[in-house]
LUMDO-18597 format. One record per residue (C-alpha): x, y, z. Coordinates in steps of 0.05 Angstrom, whole numbers, padded with zeros to 5 digits, always signed. Each point is the difference from the previous one (the first is absolute). Layout:
XYZ ...
***
This chain:
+00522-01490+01746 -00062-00046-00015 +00038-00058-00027 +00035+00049-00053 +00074+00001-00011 +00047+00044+00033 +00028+00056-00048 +00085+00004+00013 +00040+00050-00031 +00077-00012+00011 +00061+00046-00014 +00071+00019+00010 +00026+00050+00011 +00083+00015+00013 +00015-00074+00012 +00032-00054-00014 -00059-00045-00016 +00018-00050+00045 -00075+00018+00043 -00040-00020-00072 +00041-00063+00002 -00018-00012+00075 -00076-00012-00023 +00015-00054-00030 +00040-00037+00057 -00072-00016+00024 +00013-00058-00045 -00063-00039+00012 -00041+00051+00040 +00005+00045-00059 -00052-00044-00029 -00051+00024+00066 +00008+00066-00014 -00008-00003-00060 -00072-00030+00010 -00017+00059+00027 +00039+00055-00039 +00004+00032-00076 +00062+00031-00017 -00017+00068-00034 +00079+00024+00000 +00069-00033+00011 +00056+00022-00037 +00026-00074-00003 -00065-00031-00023 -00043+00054-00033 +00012+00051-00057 -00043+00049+00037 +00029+00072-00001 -00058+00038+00032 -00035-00007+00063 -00065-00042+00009 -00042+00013+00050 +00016-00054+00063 -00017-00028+00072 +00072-00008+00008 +00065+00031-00019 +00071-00021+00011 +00049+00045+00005 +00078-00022-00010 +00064+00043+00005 +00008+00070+00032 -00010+00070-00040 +00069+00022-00023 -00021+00027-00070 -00063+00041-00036 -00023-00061-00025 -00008-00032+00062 -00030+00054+00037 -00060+00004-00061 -00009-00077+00005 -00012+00002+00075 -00050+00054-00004 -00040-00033-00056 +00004-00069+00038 -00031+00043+00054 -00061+00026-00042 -00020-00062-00024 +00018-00060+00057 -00047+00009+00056 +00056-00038+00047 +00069+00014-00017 +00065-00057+00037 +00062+00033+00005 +00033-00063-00024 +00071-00014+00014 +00047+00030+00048 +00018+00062-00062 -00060+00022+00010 -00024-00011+00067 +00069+00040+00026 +00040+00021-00071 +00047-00067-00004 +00073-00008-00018 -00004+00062-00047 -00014+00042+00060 +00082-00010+00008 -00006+00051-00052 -00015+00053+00050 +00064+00008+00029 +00024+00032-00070 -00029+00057-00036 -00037-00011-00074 +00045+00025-00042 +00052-00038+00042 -00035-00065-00013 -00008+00028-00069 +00073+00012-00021 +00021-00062+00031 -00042-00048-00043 +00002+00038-00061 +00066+00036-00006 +00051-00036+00062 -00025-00069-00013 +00064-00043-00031 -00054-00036-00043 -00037+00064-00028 +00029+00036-00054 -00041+00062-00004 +00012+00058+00021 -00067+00028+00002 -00073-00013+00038 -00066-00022-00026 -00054+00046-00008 -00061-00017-00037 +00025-00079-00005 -00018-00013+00071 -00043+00032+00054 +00031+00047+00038 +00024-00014+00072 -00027+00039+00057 +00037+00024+00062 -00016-00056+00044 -00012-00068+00009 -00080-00003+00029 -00040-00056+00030 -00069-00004-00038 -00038+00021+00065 +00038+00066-00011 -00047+00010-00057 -00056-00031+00006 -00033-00033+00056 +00011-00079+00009 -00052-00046+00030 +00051-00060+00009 +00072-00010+00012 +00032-00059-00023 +00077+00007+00013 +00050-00052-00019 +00056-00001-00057 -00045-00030-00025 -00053-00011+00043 -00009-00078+00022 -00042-00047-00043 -00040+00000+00077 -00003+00055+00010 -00027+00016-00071 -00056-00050+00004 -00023+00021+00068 -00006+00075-00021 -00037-00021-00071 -00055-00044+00037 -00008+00044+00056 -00024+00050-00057 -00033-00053-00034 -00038-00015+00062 +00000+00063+00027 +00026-00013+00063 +00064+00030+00035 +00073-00029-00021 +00032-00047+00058 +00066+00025+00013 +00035+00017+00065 +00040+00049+00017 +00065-00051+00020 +00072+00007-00021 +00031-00040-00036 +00040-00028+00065 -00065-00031+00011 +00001-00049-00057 +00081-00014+00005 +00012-00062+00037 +00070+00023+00017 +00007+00010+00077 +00029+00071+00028 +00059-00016+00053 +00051+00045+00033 +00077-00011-00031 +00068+00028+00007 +00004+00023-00074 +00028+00066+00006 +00002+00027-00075 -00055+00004-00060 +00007-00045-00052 -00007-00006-00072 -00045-00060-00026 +00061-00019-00039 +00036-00015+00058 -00012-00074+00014 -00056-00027+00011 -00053+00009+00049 -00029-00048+00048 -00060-00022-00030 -00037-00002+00077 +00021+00075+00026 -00022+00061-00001 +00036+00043-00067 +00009+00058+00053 +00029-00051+00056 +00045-00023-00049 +00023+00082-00017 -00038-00001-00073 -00046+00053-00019 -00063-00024-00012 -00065+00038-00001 -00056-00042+00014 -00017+00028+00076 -00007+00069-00039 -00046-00028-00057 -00076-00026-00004 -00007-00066-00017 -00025-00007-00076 +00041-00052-00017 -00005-00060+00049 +00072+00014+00011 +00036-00047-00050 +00055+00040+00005 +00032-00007+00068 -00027-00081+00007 +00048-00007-00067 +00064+00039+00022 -00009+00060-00030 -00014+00065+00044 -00056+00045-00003 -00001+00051-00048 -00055+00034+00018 -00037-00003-00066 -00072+00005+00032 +00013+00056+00030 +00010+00027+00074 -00051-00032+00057 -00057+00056+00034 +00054+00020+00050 +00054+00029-00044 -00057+00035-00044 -00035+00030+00057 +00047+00020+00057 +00044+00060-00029 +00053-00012+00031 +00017-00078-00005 +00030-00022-00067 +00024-00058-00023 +00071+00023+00022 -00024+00008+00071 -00039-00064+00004 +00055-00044-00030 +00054+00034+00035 -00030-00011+00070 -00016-00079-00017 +00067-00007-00033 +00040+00026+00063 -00041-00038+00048 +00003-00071-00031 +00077+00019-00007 +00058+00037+00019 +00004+00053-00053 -00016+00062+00028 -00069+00042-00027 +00034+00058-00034 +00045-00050-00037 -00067-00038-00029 -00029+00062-00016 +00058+00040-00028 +00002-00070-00052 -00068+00006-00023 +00010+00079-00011 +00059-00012-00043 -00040-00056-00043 -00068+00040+00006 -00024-00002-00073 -00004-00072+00015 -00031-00002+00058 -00056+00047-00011 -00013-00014-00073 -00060-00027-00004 -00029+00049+00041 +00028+00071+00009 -00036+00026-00051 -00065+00006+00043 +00000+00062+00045 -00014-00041+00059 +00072-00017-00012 +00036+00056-00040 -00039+00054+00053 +00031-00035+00061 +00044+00056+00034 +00043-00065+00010 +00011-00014-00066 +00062+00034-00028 +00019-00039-00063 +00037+00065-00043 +00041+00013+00066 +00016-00072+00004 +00021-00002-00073 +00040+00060+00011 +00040-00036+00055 +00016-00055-00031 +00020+00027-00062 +00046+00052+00046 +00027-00065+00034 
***
């Protein structure tokens, strides 16, 4: 770069902003990369609407309307590295829930069901419109770096910017979270699945030993695992670890359920049949990408259909 500045474009696109926020939970650091970086676009910081030309590009949120599909294209043309930045758009996020239900079903509920909406109509030319699906960026476009995480972790953040600063290649493993919990795995004699409302857990034992759901064996470590060392399972917000995305036919189901019913006395099918029923939580952040939602495993409209026939 001969001394020069690094160009960064930034933007969002279906989010909740929360990843824009993240930057600044470098605190401190922000101030390093900033040494070494011009801001050419932010929606929080700049009034920019087009799209400079840049070394970098961020890229926040998943495409879910015609907005957001022109925005990652342009980001495209004019970054010559694009980070898929945030767990939305590294796998389509929470809103990839949304996929279980048709369009116009999502549609009508917000704008016509909804107790607090009293229209009975939908927007047309107020909003841009919503496509089909919910679509990780690299669906579109092609990604040079993933940075999952809802949002991503102010270390993980830094390390990606200064390896590109640098231009080096990111450290990050490939662990679980399990490997950054400091809880300890043990057989038990619990014999049912429990809710995190009932009681409280034992601050030293494994979630699963103890018959809670928890997701961190089935999700890469992004996070440093804050979660499970402060009594609160794994959601699975960074998404699932190499082995659930690669191996068709393991899921988070299967890897769960056969942990779960070995640490304990509740059989497989029971763990599994749980997560089924609650499976637009336990895939959200993540079954928007096809290495998910293509799984031959993965059955979430017929699971839906169950339990609502239960």
């Amino acid at each position: 770069m001969s001394g020069e500045k690094i160009r960064l474009n930034t933007e969002w696109l279906c989010d909740c902003g929360g990843c824009h926020v993240a930057l600044v939970d470098l605190h401190e650091k922000i101030l390093k990369v900033l040494e070494s970086v011009e801001i050419l676009k932010c929606p929080v910081l700049t009034d920019e609407k087009n799209y400079p030309a840049a070394d970098i590009g961020i890229l926040t949120g998943s495409i879910r309307t015609e907005h957001d599909r022109h925005a990652a294209l342009e980001m495209r043309k004019q970054c010559r590295t694009i980070i898929a930045f945030g767990t939305c758009a590294v796998y389509g996020g929470l809103h990839g829930a949304g996929l279980a239900h048709t369009r116009e079903e999502i549609l009508n509920h917000v704008y016509r069901q909804s107790p607090t909406t009293r229209t009975d109509f939908l927007p047309n030319n107020s909003v841009s419109n919503l496509e089909k699906m919910v679509t990780p960026i690299d669906e579109v476009i092609d990604v040079d770096l993933y940075l999952p995480g809802c949002p991503p972790h102010p270390h993980f953040i830094f390390e990606g910017l200064s390896a590109l600063i640098e231009q080096r290649s990111p450290r990050a493993g490939k662990e679980s979270v399990c490997a950054g919990c400091r809880r300890t795995m043990t057989k038990t004699e619990v014999a049912a699945i429990r809710e995190i409302t009932d009681g409280v857990p034992d601050n030293d034992t494994c979630f699963l030993s103890q018959g809670y759901i928890c997701q961190g064996s089935v999700t890469l470590d992004r996070c440093l695992a804050p979660c499970p060392n402060h009594g609160v399972p794994c959601s699975g917000c960074a998404g699932p670890t190499m082995q659930v995305l690669t191996e068709p036919t393991r899921d988070i189901r299967t890897e769960i359920g056969e942990r779960m019913s070995r640490l304990t006395r509740i059989p497989y099918e029971t763990v599994k049949g749980h997560l089924e029923k609650s499976a637009k939580t336990q895939y959200a952040y993540a079954m928007a990408t096809r290495m998910i939602g293509n799984k031959p495993t993965f059955l979430i409209r017929k699971w839906i259909a169950e339990g609502e026939a239960r």
